[in-house]
N, C-alpha and C positions, 0 to 999 in steps of 0.2 A: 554165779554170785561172787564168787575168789575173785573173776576176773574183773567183776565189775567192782569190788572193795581195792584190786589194785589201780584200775584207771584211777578210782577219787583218790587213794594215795599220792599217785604220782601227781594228779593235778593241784594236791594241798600240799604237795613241795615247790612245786614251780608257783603258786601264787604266793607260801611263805617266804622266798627267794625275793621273789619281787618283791616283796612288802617291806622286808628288810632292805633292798637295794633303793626303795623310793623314801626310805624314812632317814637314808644319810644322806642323798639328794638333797631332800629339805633340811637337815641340819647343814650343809655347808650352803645352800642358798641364805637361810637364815643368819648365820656366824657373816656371810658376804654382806648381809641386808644392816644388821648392826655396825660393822666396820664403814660401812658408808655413810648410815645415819649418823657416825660420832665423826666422818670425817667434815659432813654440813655441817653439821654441829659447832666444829669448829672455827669453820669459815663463815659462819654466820655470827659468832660473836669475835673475828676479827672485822667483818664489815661494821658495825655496831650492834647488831643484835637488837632491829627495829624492825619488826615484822610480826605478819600477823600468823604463819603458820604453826600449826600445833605438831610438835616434832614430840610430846610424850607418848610413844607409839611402845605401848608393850611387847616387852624379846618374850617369844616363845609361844603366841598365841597361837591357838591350832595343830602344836603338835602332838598333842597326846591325841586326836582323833586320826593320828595316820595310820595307826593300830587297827583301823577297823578293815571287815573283811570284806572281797568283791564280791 
């Protein structure tokens, strides 16, 4: 029984590890995803900003579910 409460130990470190190492992942994909959308952004209202696509794409969507467990 000891030995099998330390396998699930060690294996609920290495998956909190991961989980933390995939949730800064998606914050700096996210922070990359913003910095692009405002640099179209840009360049779409120096072309004249006559288009039809919807560039109100809410920051942050999805990431409070990266918390969840494998």
């Amino acid at each position: 029984m000891e030995r099998l409460n330390s396998k699930l130990y060690l294996q609920n470190c290495y998956i909190m590890k991961e989980n933390e190492r995939l949730r800064k992942k998606a914050q700096l994909l996210n922070e990359e995803n913003q910095q692009l959308l405002c640099e179209l952004k840009k360049k779409l209202s120096k072309n004249g900003g006559n288009t039809n696509f919807d560039l109100n794409l809410s920051s942050g969507s999805g990431q409070n579910n990266a918390s969840s467990s494998k």
